[in-house]
C-alpha positions in Angstrom: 87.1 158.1 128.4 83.6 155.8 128.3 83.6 151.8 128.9 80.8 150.6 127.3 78.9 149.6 125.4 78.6 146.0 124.8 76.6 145.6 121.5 78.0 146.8 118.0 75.4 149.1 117.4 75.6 151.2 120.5 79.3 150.7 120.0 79.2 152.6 117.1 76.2 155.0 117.9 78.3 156.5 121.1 81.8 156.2 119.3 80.0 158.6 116.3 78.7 160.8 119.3 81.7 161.8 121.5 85.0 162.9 121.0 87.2 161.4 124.1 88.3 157.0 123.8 85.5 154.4 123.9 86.4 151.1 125.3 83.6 148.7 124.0 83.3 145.3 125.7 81.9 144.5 122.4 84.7 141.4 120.3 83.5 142.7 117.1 86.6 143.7 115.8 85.6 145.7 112.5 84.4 148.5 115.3 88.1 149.3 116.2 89.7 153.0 114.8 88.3 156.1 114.9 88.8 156.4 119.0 87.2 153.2 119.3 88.9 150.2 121.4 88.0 146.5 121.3 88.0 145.2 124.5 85.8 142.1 124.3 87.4 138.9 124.3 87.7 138.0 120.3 87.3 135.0 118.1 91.0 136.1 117.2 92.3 136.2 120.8 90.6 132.8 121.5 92.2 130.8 118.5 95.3 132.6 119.5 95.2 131.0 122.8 93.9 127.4 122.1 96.0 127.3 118.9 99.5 127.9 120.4 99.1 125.5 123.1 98.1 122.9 120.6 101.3 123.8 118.2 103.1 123.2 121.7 102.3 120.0 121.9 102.8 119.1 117.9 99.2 119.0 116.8 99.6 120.4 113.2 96.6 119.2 111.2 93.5 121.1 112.2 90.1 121.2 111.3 87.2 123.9 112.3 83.8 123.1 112.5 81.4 126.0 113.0 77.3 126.5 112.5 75.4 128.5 110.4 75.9 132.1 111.1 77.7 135.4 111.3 79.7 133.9 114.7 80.7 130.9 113.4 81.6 132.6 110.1 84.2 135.1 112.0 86.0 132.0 113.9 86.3 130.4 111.4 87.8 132.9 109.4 89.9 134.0 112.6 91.4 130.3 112.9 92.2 129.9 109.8 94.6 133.4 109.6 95.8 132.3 113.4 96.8 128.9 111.9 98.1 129.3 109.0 100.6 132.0 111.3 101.3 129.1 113.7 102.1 126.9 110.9 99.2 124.5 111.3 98.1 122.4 108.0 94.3 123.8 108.1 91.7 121.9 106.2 88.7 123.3 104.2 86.4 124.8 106.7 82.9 122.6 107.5 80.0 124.6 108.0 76.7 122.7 109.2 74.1 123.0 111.9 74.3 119.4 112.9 76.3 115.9 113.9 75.0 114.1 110.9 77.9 113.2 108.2 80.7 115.0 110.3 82.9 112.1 110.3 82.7 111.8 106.5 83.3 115.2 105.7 86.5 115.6 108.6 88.0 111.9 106.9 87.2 113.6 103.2 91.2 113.4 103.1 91.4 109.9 103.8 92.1 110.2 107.5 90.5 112.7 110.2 92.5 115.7 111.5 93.9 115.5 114.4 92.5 118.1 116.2 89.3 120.0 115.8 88.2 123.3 116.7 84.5 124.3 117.5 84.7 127.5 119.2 80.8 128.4 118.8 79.3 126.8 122.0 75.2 126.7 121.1 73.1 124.2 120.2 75.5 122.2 117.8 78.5 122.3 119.9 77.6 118.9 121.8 76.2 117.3 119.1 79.6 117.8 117.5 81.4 116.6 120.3 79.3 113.7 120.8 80.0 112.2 117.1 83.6 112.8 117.9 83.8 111.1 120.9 86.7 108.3 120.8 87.4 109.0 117.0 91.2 110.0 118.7 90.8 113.2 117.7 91.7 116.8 120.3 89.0 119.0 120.8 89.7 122.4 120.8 87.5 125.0 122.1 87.0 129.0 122.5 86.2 131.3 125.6 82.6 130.7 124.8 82.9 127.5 126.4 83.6 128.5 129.6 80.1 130.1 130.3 79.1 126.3 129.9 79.3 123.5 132.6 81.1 120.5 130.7 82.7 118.8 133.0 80.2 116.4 133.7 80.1 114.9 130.0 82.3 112.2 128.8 82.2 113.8 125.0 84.2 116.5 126.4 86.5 114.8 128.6 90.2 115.7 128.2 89.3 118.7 125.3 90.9 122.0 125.9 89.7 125.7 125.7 90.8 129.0 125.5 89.4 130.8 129.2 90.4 133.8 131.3 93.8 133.1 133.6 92.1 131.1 136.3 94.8 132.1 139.0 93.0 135.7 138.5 89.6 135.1 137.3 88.8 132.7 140.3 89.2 135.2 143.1 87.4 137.7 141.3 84.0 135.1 140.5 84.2 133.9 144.0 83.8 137.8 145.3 81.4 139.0 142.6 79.0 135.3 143.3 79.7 136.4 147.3 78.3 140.0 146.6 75.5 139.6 143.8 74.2 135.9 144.2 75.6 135.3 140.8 78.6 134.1 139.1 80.8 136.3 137.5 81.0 135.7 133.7 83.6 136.7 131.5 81.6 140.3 130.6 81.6 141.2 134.5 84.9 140.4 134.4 85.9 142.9 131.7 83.4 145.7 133.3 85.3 145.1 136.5 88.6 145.4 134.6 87.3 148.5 132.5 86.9 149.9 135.7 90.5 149.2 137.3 91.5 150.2 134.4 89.8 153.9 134.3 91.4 153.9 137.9 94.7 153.2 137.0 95.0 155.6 134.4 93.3 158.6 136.8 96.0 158.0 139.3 98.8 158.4 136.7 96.7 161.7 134.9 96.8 159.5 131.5 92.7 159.2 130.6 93.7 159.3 127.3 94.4 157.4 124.2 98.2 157.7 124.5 98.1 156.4 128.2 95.7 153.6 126.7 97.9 152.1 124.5 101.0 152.4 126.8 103.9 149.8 125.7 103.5 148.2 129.4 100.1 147.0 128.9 97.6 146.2 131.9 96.8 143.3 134.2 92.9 142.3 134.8 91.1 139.6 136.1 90.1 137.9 132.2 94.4 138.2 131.8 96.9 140.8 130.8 96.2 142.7 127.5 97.6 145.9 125.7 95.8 147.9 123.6 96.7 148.8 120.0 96.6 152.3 118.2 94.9 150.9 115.7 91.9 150.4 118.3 92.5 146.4 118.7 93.9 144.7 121.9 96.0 141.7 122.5 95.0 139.3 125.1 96.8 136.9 126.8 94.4 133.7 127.6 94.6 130.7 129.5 93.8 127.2 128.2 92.0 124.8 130.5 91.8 120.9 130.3 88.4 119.6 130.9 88.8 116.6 133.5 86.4 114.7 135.4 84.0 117.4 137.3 87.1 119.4 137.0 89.2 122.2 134.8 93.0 122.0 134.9 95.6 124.2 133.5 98.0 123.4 130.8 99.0 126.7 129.3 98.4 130.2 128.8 99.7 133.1 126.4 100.4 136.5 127.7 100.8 139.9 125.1 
């Protein structure tokens, strides 16, 4: 069994190559079957996470607002099939690169939504934020957003986002920032759990796609996740509340 790669391309390069299970970190999905396993955190996984908390709490009318691009394109699309399961009312999808006319286009209805998702964090994502600032309306956000610091800005305050369980993934950045100088993001965190997971499956004499996709499932530091024979995984995700200079828990899903 290989972990690795991360990009699509060497994904499939390697997958094409051997004939033993390849665990990708890549999240581009379309790479799964053929021996090949996702095990990057997904656009799907994300909405998956944010979304059920916010049908937890009785948000039902949803807007997504994603840039230019293949990314936002694949969120997008991702949110609107993990919606429409959760039974959210999911309005027409706004695709632009920046602030200018958002409000507009979110109140095309007559009244804006009352939450909104932007998982793609670049550029456009605080620019976004920014114009939606007081307007009464939930942010919602994807794993992306936790390689950014947004504690510190009011746009942001009280938005929620999907993020590896921090009960786990704290321990593990304190020791990886402790031993490299760096903090642990969310791909050392799956090479760390690609690695406990090879270990695992050694001591039980199952390196193998049928000890892979066991019913049980695993435990790592980004969460709990089980792998599908179809080459997909299910991830269980927390979701954080953005406070003042701090992150709280206020849900999570599990596989």
């Amino acid at each position: 069994m290989l972990v690795g790669p991360v990009f699509s391309a060497q994904a499939t390069a390697v997958g094409n190559a051997v004939r033993v299970p390849v665990v990708t970190l890549s999240n581009n999905e379309a790479l799964a079957g053929g021996g090949t396993y996702i095990f990057g955190v997904t656009a799907a996984q994300s909405a998956q996470a944010v979304l059920s908390i916010a049908g937890q709490r009785n948000l039902r009318d949803l807007a997504i607002v994603v840039p230019p691009g293949t990314f936002g394109v694949q969120s997008a699309a991702a949110a609107v099939a993990v919606g429409r399961t959760l039974g959210f009312s999911i309005r027409p999808v706004i695709t632009q690169s920046g602030a200018e006319g958002l409000i507009p286009a979110l109140a095309a209805g007559g009244e804006l939504p009352e939450a909104v998702y932007l998982p793609v964090a670049d550029g456009s994502l605080a620019p976004f934020a920014e114009a939606l600032r007081g307007k009464g309306v939930q942010l919602l956000g994807s794993t992306q957003w936790s390689a950014l610091d947004l504690s510190g800005s009011l746009a942001f305050r009280d938005a929620w986002f999907a993020a590896p369980d921090p009960l786990r993934f704290a321990a593990f950045d304190e020791a990886f920032t402790a031993a490299t100088g760096e903090p642990g993001g969310i791909i050392s965190g799956l090479a760390f759990d690609g690695v406990e997971l090879l270990r695992i499956l050694g001591q039980t004499g199952q390196i193998s796609a049928k000890g892979l996709t066991r019913d049980e499932g695993f435990t790592g530091v980004i969460g709990p996740y089980r792998f599908l024979r179809s080459g997909l995984c299910e991830r269980g995700l927390g979701v954080l509340r953005i406070g003042a200079g701090e992150f709280s828990l206020i849900g999570s899903t599990s596989v």
